[in-house]
C-alpha positions in Angstrom: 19.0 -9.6 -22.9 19.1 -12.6 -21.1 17.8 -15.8 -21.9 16.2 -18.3 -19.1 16.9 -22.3 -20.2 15.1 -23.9 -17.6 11.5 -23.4 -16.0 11.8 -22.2 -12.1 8.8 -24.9 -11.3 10.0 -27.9 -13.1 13.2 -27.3 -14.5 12.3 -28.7 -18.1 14.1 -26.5 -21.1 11.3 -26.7 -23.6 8.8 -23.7 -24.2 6.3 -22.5 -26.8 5.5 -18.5 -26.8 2.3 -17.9 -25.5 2.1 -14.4 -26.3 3.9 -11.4 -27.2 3.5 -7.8 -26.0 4.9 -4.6 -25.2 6.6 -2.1 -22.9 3.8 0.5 -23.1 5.2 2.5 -20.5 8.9 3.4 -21.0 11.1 1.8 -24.3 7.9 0.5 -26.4 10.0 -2.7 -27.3 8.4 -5.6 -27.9 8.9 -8.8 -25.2 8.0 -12.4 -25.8 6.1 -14.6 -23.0 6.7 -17.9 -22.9 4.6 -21.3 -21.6 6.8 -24.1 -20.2 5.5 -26.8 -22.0 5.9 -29.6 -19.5 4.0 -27.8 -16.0 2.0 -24.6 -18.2 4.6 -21.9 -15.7 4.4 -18.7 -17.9 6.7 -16.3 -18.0 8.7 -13.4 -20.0 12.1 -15.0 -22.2 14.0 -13.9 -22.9 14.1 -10.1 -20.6 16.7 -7.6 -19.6 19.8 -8.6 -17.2 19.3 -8.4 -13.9 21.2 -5.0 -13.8 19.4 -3.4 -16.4 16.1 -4.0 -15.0 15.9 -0.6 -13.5 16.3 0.8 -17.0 12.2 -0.2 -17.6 11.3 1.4 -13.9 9.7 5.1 -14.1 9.6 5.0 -10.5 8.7 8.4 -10.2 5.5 8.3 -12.5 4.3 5.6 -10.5 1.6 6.3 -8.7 2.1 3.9 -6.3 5.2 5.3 -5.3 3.8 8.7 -4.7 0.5 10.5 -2.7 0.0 12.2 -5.6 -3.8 13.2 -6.1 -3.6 15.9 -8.9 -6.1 14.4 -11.1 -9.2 12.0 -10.8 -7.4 9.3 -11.9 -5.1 9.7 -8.9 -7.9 10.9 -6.6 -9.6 7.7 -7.7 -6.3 5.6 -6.7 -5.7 7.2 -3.5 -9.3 6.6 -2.3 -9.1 3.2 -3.1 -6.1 2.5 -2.0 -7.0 3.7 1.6 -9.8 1.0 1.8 -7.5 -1.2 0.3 -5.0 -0.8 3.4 -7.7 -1.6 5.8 -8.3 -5.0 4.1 -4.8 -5.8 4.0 -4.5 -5.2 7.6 -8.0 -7.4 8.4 -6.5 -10.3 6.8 -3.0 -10.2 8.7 -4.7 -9.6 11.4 -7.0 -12.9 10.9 -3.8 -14.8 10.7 -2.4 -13.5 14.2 -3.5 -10.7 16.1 0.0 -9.1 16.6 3.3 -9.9 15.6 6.3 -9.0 13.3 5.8 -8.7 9.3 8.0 -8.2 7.3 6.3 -6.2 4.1 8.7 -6.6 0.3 8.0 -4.0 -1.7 6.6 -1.6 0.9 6.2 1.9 -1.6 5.4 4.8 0.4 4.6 2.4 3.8 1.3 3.1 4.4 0.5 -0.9 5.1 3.1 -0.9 7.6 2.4 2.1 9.1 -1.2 0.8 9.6 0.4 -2.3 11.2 2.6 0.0 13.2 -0.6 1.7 14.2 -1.9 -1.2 15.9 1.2 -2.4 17.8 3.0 -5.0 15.4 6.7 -5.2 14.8 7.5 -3.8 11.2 10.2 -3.8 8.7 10.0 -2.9 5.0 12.2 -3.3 1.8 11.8 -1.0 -0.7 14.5 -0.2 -3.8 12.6 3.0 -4.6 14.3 5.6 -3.2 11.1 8.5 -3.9 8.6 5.4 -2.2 11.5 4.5 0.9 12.1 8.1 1.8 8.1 8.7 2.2 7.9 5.9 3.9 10.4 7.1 6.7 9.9 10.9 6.7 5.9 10.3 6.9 5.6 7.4 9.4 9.5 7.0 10.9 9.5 3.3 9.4 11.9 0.5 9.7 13.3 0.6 5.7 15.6 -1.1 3.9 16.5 0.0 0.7 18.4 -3.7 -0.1 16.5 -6.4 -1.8 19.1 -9.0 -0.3 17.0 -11.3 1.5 20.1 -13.3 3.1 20.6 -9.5 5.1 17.9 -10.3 6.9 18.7 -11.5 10.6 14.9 -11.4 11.9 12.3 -14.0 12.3 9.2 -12.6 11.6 5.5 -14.0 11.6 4.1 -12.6 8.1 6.0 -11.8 5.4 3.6 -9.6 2.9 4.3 -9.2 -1.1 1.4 -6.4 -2.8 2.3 -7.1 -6.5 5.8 -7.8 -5.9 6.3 -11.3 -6.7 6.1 -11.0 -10.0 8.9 -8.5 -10.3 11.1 -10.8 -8.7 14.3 -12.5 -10.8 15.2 -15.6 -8.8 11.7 -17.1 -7.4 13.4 -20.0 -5.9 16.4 -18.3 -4.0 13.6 -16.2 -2.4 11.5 -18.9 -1.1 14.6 -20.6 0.2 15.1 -17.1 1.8 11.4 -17.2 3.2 11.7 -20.6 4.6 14.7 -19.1 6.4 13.0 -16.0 7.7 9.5 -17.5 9.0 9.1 -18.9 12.3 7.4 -22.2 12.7 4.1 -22.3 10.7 4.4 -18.4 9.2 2.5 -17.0 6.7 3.4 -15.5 3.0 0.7 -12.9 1.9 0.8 -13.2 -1.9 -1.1 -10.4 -4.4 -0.6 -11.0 -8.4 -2.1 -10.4 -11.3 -3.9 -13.6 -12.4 -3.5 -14.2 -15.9 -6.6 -16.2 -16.0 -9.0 -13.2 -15.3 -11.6 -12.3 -17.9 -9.8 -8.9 -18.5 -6.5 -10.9 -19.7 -8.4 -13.0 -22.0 -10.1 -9.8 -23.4 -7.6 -7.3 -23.8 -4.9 -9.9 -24.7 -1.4 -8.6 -25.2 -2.5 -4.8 -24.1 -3.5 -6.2 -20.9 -1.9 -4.0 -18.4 -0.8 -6.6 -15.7 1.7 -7.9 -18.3 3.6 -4.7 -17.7 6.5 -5.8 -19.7 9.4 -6.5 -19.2 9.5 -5.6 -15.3 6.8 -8.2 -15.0 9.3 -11.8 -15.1 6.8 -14.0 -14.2 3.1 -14.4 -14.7 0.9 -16.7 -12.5 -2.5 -18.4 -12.6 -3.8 -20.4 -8.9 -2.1 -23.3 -10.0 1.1 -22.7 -11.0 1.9 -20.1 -7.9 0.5 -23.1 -5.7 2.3 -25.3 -7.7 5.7 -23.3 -7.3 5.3 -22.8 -3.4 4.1 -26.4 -2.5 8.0 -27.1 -4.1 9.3 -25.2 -1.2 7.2 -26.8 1.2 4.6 -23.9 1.5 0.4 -25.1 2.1 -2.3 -22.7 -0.1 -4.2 -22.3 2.8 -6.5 -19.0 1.2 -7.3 -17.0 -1.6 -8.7 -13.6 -1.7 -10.0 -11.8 -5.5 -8.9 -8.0 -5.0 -12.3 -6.7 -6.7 -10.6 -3.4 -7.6 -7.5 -4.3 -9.5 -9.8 -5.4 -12.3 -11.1 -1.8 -12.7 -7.6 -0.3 -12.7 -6.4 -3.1 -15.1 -8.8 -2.4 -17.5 -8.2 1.6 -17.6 -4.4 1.1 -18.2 -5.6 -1.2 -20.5 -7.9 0.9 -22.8 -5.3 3.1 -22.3 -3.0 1.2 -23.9 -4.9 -0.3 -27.0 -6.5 3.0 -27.9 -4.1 5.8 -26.6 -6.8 7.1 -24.0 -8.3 6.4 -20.5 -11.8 5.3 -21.3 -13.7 5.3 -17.8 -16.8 3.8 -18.5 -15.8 1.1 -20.5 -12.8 0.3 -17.7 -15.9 0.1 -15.5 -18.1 -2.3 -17.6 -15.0 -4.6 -18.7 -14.2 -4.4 -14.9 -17.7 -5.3 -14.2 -18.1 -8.4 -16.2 -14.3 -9.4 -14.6 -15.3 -9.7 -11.1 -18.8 -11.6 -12.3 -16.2 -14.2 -14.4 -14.3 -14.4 -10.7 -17.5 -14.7 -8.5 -19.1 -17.1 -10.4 -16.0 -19.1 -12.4 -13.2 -21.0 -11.6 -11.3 -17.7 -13.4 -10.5 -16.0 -10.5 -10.6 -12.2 -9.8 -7.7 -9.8 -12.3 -5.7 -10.1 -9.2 -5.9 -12.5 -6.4 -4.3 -12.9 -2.8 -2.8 -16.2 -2.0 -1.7 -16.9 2.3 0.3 -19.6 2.5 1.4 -21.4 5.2 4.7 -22.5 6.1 5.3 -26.0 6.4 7.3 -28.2 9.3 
């Protein structure tokens, strides 16, 4: 295990635990999460090494790394995940009408194969050798199995992160890195889990999104904004992703009571998106586009 001493927003050394929780998924250890006490940054401490983060991955039960639609569950997924694509690519697409993205984290590519689709320049990362192999026999996509940012000789216009960011180790060597890749006033697309949602407050330490211990960091608007501003980024939108919270909230029954529970995911959803429409809460997960700054 590893042991962080100093908060990757402030630098201070002294924390209090907010919360612990547990790998549901693979070991069923139990991981601590931590609030730095000086700027509120939350995040898991201490969690694996670096190299035996893989260890927690079940890449290939992961639906997002497959086109699997064997059950309703995964039916469900795929369906929504189709819309889903189509508002990722309206809001690039609101940001410039073609160019080059670069999309971290890219699964099975069918985001940048949309962006393909209507004539931008595309190139994905991907460590998940089921998702990368999709992506490239399926669309004939531009990807990089290397999560070395410093590889990357490109400029590009957009770089997109769907629930990435969070899985990320070193959150300041990769904004360097983003600083470096951006041309002049780029764009970072941004989706986490917000920690803030009514569905984190409710389920508490069997909320899904806390997906420990693959899940290093754990964000509310603030400290995300906070944390980007340092690198010279602008918040220039956010976006609540009105479906996550239904998702969430199935993993999460899931979780607490050993069993999907479908219509009470649907009324705890429910009541989440009211908490993010009408409260400063926000959505279970939310976009943040931010803009490179001079």
């Amino acid at each position: 295990m590893h042991t962080i001493q100093n908060c990757e927003i402030c630098n201070n050394s002294e924390f209090y635990l907010y919360i612990k929780s547990e790998d549901f998924s693979v070991s069923q250890k139990e991981f601590k999460i931590v609030k730095c006490k000086n700027c509120n940054f939350i995040f898991t401490n201490p969690r694996p090494k670096d190299e035996n983060l893989g260890e927690y991955y079940i890449s290939e039960k992961y639906i997002s790394h497959t086109n699997t639609s064997k059950g309703l569950f995964e039916k469900l997924y795929q369906l929504v995940r189709k819309h889903a694509i189509k508002g990722k690519f309206k809001l690039a697409s609101s940001l410039i009408k073609e160019g080059f993205i670069l999309d971290i984290g890219c699964g099975t590519g069918e985001f940048l194969n949309k962006c393909k689709e209507n004539n931008w320049e595309t190139k994905g990362i991907e460590p998940s050798k089921i998702a990368r192999q999709q992506a490239q026999s399926n669309f004939n996509l531009n990807v990089s199995e290397s999560t070395d940012l410093g590889e990357i000789e490109e400029k590009v216009d957009i770089i997109s992160m769907w629930h990435v960011l969070e899985h990320v180790p070193n959150l300041n060597e990769t904004l360097e890195e983003f600083n470096r890749i951006l041309k002049h006033r780029g764009n970072v697309i941004i989706a986490v889990p917000n920690l803030e949602s009514y569905d984190a407050s409710y389920y508490k330490k069997h909320w899904a999104a806390y997906d420990l211990p693959i899940h290093l960091h754990h964000f509310s608007e603030n400290s995300i904004s906070k944390l980007f501003k340092k690198h010279n980024f602008k918040l220039i939108k956010t976006k609540g992703m009105k479906f996550d919270s239904y998702y969430v909230s199935l993993l999460s029954e899931e979780y607490k009571f050993g069993k999907k529970n479908f219509i009470k995911s649907f009324i705890i959803g429910s009541i989440s998106n009211l908490f993010g429409l009408f409260t400063k809460r926000g959505y279970s997960s939310t976009i943040y586009i931010f803009e490179k700054g001079n």
